[in-house]
C-alpha positions as CSV (number, residue, x, y, z in Angstrom):
1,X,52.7,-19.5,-28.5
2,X,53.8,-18.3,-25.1
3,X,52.3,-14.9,-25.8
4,X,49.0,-16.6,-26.5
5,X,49.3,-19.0,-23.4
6,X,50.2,-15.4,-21.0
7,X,47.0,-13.5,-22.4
8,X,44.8,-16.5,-22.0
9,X,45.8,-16.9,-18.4
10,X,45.2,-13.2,-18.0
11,X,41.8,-13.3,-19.6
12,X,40.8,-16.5,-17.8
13,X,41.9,-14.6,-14.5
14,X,39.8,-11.3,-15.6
15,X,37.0,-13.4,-16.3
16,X,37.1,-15.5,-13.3
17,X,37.0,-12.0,-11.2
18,X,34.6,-10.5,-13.5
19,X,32.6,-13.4,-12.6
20,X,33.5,-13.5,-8.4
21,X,32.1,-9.4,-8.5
22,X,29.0,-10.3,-10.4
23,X,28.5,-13.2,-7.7
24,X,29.3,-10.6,-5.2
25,X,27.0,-8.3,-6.8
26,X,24.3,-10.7,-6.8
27,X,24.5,-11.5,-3.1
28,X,24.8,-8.1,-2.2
29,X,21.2,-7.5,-4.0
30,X,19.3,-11.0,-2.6
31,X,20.0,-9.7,1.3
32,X,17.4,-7.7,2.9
33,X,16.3,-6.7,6.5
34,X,13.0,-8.8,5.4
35,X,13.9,-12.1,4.6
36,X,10.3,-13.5,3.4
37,X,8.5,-15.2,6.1
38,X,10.7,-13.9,8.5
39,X,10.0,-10.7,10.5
40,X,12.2,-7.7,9.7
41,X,15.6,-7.2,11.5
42,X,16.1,-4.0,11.3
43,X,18.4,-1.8,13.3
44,X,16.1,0.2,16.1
45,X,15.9,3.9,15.1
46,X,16.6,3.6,11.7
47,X,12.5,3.7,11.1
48,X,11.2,6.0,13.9
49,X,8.3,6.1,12.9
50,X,5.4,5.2,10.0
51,X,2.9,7.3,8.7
52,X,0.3,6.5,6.3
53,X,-2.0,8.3,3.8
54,X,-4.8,6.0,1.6
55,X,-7.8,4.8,1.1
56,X,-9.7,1.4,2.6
57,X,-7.0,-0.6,1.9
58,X,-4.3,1.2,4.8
59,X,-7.5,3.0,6.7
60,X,-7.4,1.5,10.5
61,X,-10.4,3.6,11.4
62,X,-10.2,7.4,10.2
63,X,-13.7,7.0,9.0
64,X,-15.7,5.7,12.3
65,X,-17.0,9.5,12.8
66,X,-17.2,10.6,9.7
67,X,-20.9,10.6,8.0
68,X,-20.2,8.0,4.8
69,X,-21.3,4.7,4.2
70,X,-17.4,4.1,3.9
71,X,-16.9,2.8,7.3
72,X,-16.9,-0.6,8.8
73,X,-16.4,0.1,12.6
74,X,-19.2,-2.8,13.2
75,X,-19.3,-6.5,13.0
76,X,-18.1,-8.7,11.7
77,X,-15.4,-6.4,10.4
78,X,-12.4,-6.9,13.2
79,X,-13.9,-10.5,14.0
80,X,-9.7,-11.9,14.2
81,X,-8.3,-8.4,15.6
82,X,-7.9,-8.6,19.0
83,X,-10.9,-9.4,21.2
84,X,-12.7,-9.4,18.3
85,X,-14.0,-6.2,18.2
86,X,-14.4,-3.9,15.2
87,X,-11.7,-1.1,14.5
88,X,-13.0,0.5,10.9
89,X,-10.5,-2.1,9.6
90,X,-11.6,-3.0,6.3
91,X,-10.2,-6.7,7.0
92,X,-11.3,-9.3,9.5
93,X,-8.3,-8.5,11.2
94,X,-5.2,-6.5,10.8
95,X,-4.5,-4.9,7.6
96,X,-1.1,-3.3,6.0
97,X,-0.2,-0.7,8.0
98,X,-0.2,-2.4,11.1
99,X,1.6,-5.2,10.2
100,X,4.3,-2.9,8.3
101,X,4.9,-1.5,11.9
102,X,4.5,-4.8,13.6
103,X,7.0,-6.3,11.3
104,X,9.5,-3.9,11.7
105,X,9.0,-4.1,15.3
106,X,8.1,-0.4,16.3
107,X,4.7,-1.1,17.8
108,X,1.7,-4.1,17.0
109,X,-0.5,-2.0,15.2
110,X,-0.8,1.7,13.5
111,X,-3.4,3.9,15.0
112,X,-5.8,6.0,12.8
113,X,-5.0,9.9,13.8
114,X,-9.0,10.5,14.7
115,X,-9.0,7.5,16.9
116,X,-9.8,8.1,20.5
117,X,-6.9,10.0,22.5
118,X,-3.2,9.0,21.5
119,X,-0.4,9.0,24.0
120,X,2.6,10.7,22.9
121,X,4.8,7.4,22.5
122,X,1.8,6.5,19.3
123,X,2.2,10.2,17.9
124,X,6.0,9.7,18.0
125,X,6.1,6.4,16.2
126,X,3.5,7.2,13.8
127,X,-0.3,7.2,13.0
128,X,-2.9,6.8,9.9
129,X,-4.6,9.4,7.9
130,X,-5.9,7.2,5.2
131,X,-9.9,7.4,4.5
132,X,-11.3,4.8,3.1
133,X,-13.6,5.3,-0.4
134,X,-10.9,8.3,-1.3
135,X,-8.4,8.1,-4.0
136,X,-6.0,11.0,-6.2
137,X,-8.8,12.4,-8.3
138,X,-10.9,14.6,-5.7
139,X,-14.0,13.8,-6.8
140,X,-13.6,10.5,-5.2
141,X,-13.7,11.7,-1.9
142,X,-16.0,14.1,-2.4
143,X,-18.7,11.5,-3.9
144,X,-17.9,9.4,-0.8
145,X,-18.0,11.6,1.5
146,X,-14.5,10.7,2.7
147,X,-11.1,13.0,3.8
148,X,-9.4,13.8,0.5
149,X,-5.6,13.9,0.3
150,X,-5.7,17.7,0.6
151,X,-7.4,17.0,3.7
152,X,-5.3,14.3,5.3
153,X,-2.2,16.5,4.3
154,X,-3.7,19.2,6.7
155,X,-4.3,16.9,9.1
156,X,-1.4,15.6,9.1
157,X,0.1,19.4,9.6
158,X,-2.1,19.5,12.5
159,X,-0.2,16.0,13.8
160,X,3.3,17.4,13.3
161,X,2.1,20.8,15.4
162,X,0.8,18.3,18.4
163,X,4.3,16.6,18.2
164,X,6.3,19.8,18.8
165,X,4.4,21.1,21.9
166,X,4.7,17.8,23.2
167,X,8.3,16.2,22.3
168,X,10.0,18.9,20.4
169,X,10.8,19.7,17.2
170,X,14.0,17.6,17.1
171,X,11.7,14.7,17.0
172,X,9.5,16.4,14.1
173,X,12.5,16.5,12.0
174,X,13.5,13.2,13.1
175,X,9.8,11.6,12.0
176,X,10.4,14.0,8.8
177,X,13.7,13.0,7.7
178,X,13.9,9.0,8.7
179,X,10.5,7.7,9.4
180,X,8.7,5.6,6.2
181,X,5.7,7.5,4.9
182,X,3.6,5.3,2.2
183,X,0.5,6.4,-0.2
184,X,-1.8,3.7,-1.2
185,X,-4.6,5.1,-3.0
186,X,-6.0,4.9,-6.6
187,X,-8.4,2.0,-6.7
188,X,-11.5,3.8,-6.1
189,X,-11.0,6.4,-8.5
190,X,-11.4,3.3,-11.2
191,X,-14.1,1.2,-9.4
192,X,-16.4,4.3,-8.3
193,X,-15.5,7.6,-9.9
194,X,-14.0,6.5,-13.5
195,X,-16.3,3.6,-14.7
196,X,-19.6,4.9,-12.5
197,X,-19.8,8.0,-13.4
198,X,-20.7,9.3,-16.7
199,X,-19.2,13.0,-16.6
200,X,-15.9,11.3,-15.4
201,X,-15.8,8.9,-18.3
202,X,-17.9,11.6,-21.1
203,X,-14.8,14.5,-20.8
204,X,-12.0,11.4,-19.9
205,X,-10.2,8.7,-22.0
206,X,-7.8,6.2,-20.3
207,X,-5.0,8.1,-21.1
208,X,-6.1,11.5,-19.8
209,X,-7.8,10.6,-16.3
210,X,-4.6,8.2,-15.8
211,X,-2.8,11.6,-16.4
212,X,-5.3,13.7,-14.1
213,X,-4.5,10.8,-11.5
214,X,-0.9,11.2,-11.5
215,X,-0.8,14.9,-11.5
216,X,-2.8,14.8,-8.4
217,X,-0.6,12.1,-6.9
218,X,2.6,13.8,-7.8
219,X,1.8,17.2,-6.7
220,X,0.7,14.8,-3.4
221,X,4.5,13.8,-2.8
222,X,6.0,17.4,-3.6
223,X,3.4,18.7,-1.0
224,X,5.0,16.2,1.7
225,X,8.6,16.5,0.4
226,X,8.0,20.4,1.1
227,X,6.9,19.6,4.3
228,X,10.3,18.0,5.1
229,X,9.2,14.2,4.4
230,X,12.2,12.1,2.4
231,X,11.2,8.5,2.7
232,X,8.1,8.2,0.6
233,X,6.8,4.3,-0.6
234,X,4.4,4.6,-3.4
235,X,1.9,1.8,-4.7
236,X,0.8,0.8,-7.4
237,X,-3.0,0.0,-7.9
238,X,-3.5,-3.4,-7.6
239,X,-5.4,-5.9,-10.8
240,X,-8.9,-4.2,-10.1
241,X,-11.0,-5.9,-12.1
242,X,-9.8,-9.3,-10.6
243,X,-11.6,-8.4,-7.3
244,X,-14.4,-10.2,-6.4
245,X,-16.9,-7.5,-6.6
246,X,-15.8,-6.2,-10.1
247,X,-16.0,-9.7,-11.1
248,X,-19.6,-10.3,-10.3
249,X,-20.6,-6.9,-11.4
250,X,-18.8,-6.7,-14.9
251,X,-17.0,-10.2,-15.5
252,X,-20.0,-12.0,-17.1
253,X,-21.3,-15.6,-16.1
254,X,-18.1,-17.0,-15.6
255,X,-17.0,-13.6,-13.7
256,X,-14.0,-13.7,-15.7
257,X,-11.6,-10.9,-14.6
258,X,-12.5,-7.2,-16.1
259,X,-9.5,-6.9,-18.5
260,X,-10.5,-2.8,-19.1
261,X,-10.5,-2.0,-15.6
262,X,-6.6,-4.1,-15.9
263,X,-5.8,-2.1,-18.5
264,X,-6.9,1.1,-16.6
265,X,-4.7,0.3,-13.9
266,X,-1.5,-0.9,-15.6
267,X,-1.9,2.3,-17.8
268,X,-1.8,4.1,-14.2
269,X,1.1,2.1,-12.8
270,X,3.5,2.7,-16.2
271,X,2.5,6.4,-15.6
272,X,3.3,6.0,-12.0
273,X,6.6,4.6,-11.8
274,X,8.2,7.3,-14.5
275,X,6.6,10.3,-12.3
276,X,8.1,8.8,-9.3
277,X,11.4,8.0,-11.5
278,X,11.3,12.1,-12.3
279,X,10.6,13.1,-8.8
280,X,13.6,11.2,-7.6
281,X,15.5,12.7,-9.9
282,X,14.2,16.2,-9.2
283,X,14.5,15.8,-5.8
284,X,17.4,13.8,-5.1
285,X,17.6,14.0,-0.9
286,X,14.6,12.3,-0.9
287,X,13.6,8.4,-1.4
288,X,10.9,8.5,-3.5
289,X,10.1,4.5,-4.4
290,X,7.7,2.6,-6.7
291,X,6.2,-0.1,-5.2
292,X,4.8,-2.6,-7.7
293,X,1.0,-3.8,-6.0
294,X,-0.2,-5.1,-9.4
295,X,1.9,-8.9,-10.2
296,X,2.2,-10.1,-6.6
297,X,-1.9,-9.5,-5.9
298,X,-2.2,-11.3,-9.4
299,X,-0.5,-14.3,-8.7
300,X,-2.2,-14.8,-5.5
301,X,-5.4,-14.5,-6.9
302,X,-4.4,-16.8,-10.4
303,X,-2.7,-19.1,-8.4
304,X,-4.0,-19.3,-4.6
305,X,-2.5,-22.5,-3.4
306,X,0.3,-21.7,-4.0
307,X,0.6,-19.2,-1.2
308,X,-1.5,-21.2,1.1
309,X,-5.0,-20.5,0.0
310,X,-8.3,-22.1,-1.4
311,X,-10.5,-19.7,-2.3
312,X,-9.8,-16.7,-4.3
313,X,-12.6,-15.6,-6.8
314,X,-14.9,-15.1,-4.0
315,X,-14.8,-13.4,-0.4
316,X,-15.2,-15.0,3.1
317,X,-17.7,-12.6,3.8
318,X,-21.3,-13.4,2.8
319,X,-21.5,-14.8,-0.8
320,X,-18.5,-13.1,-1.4
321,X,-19.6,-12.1,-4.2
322,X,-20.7,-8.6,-4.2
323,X,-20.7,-7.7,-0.4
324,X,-18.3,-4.9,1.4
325,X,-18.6,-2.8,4.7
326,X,-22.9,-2.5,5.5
327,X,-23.7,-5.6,3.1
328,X,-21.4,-7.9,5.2
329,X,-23.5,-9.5,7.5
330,X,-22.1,-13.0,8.1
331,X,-19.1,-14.8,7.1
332,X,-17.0,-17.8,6.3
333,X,-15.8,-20.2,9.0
334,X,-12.5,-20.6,7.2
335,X,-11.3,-17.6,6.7
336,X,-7.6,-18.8,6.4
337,X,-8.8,-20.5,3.2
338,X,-9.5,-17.2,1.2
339,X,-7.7,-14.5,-0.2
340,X,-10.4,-12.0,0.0
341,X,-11.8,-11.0,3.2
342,X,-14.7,-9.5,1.4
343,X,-15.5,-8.6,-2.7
344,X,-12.7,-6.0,-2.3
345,X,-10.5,-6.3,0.7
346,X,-8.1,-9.0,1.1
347,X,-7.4,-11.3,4.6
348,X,-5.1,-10.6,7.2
349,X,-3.4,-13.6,6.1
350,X,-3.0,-12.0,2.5
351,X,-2.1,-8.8,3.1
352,X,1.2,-10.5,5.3
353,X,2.4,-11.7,2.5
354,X,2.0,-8.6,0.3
355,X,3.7,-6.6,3.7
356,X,6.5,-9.0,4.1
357,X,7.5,-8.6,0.1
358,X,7.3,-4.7,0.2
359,X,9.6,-4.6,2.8
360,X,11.9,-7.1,1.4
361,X,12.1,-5.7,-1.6
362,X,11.6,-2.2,-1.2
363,X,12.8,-1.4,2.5
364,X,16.4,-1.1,1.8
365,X,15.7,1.3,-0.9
366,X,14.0,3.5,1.3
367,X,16.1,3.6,4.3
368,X,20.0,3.4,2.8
């Protein structure tokens, strides 16, 4: 009996410890420099700078110049950005890459590189190379008319030349070793190059232009990692055919949400996430993370109020229904009601709260 009593104090104890570590665990796992709805709190230095490659969704204004209907440097794009004016934001204001370097506090907003002349205190910090209408199959950009990835890549070896004449190449390897570098791309592949183009969709099946998609993106990241780059955020597509031009377009009389262009990009996003599971583990200096873009978008849009919203089948702009960039001609006067800035691009207001999550979640994996 006093055997039994000692060994079931001495399991009780195990368990009760077993139980304090898991707690522990736990606690260790729910901190993060992000709390959400608070700005980050991160220690200075430890992200010297952000850089940015993508399509309309992280452009700030790459395109202006370029000769491509896949530019929005007029009104009333920019109409909440400051003064008002128009940037070749695709948002009425600021959009993610701005407020991923206003929230960690390096500067208020991320400049694109082709933008007018940058002091030296912008290059070191970071700039933009994303073009909107591109994607990771180059036939995107090329049908747009946009900079493909190959071509922001070089541009972006142009960028880290400039920084060495004019700060050293301690602070190259300092922007290629510790600052965040995040790839947003993909949704235009689906929406304009996949679904609206015969050839694309006569020699392709989901599973093999997914594939052709992810070869191009991973063969992306190795092309930065052998440029010296080791913090790498990668997203997801978003739920395409829940956006309010594919639901006009495709989602019948109800515009119901386009479940194949879903299925499209959660076939993507599996595909993704085990490339980007194999990179890390074939590269294992570098932080290579997955960043989920899909379920957060989703519930927004399913379940709007919730996150402070009204509106979220429609856009501000116009109807809502079908315009972006040169069909945008007038908008809501509530834009803090909706979800979607226009049929494609979301608010200011939405794309904080998508921000703030990727950097509470993610952040810590990419900096420790």
């Amino acid at each position: 009996m006093q055997a039994f009593l000692f060994h079931h104090r001495q399991f009780s104890f195990l368990l009760s410890l077993l139980l304090q570590l898991l707690q522990s665990h736990c606690n260790d796992l729910n901190q993060s420099p992000c709390p959400l709805g608070q700005r980050c709190s991160v220690q200075e230095g430890v992200v010297p700078a952000v850089i940015v490659f993508g399509d309309s969704v992280v452009d700030t204004g790459n395109n202006n110049n370029l000769e491509t209907i896949f530019k929005v440097n007029y009104p009333p794009y920019g109409k909440d950005f400051y003064g008002g004016q128009p940037t070749g934001r695709f948002s009425n204001g600021k959009v993610p890459p701005d407020l991923i370097v206003e929230e960690l506090g390096i500067k208020q907003v991320l400049p694109p590189y082709l933008g007018p002349s940058l002091p030296i205190e912008d290059l070191r910090t970071g700039v933009n190379f994303a073009s909107g209408g591109g994607g990771y199959d180059p036939l995107t950009s090329e049908l747009a008319s946009v900079i493909s990835l190959s071509g922001q890549i070089e541009l972006f070896k142009e960028y880290l030349e400039k920084v060495k004449l004019m700060a050293g190449e301690k602070v190259v390897n300092t922007i290629l070793s510790e600052g965040l570098f995040v790839v947003a791309t993909g949704s235009n592949d689906v929406t304009n190059t996949y679904f609206n183009n015969p050839l694309r969709r006569y020699h392709f099946d989901f599973d093999s232009y997914t594939r052709l998609m992810v070869d191009s993106a991973s063969s992306f990241f190795q092309d930065l990692y052998n440029l010296g780059v080791r913090r790498i955020g990668v997203f997801s597509l978003p739920p395409i055919g829940c956006l309010p031009s594919q639901r006009t377009l495709i989602g019948g009389i109800q515009r119901e949400c386009v479940e194949k262009y879903n299925e499209l990009a959660e076939l993507f996003n599996t595909k993704l996430s085990m490339e980007v599971i194999s990179l890390s583990q074939k590269f294992p200096s570098a932080k290579i993370v997955y960043v989920d873009a899909y379920y957060l978008p989703l519930d927004i849009i399913q379940n709007p109020t919730k996150y402070g919203f009204d509106v979220s089948n429609v856009g501000c702009c116009g109807t809502g229904t079908i315009e972006v960039a040169f069909l945008c001609k007038y908008t809501c006067t509530n834009v803090s009601e909706y979800v979607f800035w226009d049929s494609f691009h979301f608010t200011e207001d939405a794309y904080r709260i998508l921000v703030r999550e990727f950097l509470n979640k993610n952040l810590k994996n990419l900096i420790m």
